[in-house]
Residue frames relative to the residue before (quaternion, step in Angstrom):
aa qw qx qy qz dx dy dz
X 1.0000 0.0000 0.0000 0.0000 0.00 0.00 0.00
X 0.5549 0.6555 -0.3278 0.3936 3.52 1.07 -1.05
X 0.7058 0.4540 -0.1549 0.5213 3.48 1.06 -1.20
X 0.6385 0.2997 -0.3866 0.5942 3.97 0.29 -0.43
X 0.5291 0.5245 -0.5399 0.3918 4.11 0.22 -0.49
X 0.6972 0.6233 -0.2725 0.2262 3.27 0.45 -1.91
X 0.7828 0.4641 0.0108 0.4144 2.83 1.43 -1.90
X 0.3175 0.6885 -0.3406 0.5559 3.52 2.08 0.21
X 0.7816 0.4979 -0.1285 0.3532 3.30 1.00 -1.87
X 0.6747 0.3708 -0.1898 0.6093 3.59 1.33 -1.16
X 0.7968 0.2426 -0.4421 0.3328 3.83 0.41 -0.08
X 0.6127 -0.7072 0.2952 0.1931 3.16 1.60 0.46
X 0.7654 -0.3303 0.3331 0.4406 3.98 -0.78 -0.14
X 0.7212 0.4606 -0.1333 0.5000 4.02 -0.39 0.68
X 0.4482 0.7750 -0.2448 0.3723 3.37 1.62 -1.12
X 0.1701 0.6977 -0.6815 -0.1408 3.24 -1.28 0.02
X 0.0946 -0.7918 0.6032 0.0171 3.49 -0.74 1.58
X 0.0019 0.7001 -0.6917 0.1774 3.05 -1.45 0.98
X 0.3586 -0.7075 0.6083 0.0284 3.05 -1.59 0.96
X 0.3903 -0.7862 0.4756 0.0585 4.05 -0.08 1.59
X 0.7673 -0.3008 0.3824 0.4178 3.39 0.78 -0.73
X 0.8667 -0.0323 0.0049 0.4977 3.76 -0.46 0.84
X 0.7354 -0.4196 0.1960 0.4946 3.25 -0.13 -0.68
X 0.3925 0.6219 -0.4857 0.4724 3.42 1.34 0.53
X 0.2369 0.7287 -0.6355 -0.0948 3.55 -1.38 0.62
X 0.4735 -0.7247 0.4634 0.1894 3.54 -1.27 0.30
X 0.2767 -0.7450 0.6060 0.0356 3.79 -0.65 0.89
X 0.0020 0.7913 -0.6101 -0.0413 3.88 0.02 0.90
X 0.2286 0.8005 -0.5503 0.0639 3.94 -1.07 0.33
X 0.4817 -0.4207 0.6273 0.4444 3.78 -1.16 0.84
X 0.0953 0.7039 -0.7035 -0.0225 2.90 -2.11 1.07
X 0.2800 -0.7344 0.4641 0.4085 3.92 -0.53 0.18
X 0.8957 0.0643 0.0143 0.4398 3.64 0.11 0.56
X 0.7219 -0.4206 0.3589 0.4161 3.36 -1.01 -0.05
X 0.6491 0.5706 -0.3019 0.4025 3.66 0.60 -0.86
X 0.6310 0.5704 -0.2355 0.4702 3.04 0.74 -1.95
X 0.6710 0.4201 -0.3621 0.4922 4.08 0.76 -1.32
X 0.6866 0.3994 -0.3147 0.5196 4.16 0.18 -0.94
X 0.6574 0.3138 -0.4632 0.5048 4.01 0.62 0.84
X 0.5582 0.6591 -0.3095 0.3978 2.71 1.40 -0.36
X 0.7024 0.4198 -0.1797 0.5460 3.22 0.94 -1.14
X 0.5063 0.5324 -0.4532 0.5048 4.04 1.15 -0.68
X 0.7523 0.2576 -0.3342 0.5061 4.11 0.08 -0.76
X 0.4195 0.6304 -0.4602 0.4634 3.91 0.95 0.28
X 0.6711 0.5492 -0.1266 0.4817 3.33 0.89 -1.35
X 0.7276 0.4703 -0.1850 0.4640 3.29 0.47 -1.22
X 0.6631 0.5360 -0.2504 0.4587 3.63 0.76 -1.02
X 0.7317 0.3484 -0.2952 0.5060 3.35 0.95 -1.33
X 0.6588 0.4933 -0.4997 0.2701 3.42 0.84 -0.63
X 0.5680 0.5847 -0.4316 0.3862 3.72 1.36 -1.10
X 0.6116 0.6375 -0.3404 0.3218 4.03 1.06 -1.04
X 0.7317 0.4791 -0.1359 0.4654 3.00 1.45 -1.20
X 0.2483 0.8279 -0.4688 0.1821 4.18 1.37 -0.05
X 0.8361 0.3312 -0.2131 0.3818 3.21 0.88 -1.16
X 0.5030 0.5064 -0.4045 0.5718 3.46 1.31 0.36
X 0.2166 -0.8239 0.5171 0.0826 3.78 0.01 1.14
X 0.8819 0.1307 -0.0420 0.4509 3.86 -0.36 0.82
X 0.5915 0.4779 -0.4449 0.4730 2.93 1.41 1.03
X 0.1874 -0.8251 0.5311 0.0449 3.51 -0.58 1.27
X 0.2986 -0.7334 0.5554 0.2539 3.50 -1.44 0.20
X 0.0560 -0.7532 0.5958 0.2730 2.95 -1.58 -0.09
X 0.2368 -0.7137 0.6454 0.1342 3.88 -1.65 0.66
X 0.4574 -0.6296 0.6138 -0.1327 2.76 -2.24 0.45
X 0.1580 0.7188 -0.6705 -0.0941 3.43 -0.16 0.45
X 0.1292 -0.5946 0.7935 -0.0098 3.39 -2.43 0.33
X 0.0904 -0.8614 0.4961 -0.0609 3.42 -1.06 1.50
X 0.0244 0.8290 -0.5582 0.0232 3.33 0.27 0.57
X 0.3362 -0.6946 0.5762 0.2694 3.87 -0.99 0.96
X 0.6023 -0.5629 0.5421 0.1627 3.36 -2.08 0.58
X 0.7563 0.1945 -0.1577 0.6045 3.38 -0.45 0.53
X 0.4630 0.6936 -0.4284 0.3478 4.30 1.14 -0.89
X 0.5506 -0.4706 0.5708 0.3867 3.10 -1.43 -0.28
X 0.6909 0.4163 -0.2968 0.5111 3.79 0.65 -0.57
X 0.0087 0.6313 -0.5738 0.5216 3.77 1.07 1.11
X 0.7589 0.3846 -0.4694 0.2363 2.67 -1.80 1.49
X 0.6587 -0.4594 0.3152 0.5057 3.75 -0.51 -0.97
X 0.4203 -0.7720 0.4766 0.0184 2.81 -0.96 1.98
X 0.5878 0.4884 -0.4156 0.4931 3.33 0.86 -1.76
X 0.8657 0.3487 -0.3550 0.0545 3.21 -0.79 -1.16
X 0.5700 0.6405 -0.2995 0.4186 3.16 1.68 -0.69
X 0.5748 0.4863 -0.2957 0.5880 3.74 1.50 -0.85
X 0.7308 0.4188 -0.4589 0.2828 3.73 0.27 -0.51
X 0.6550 0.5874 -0.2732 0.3890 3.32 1.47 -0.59
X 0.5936 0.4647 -0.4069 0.5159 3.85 1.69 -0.28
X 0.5613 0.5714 -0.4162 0.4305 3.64 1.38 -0.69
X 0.7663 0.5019 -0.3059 0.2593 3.32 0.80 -0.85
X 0.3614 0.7966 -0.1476 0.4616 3.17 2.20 -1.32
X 0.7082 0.3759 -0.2683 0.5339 3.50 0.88 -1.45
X 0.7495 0.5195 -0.3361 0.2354 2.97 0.24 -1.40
X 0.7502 0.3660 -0.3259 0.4438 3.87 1.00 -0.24
C-alpha cells in the first residue's frame, strides 16, 4: 500500500495507478515530452521514497515509456515496456 499511495502522491491528479503483479506497479499519465516524464518520475521517487521511511533499506527503482497520441507508436505501452524490463532483467 505504502508504494501505490506514494505513487498517487508524485503522479498526482489524472494518474492511473495500478499494481502489474508482485511488487512491480505502473503509473500511466498524459505527458508533454520527455522532460515533463523525468519530473515526473523525480516526484514519483520522492513520494514513494517518503511512503517507504518506515521500511529502512528498501529502495526503488523506475522507468519511463513514451508513446505519442494520435502517432503511429499509439497503443499499449505498459505491456510492451514490462516485457524489455523483464528481458533485461534475466
Amino acid at each position: 500500500m505504502a508504494v501505490a499511495q506514494g505513487l498517487r502522491v508524485g503522479a498526482g491528479e489524472g494518474a492511473t495507478i495500478g499494481r502489474i503483479g508482485g511488487d512491480e506497479f505502473v503509473a500511466v499519465r498524459m505527458v508533454r515530452g520527455p522532460s515533463e516524464a523525468m519530473n515526473l518520475m523525480t516526484r514519483c521517487r520522492s513520494a514513494v521514497s517518503e511512503s517507504l521511511a518506515e521500511f529502512p533499506g528498501v529502495d526503488i527503482s523506475l522507468g519511463v515509456a513514451l508513446s505519442e497520441v494520435g502517432g503511429q507508436r499509439s497503443g499499449p505501452v505498459a505491456p510492451r515496456g514490462c516485457g524489455h524490463v523483464h528481458r533485461e532483467a534475466t
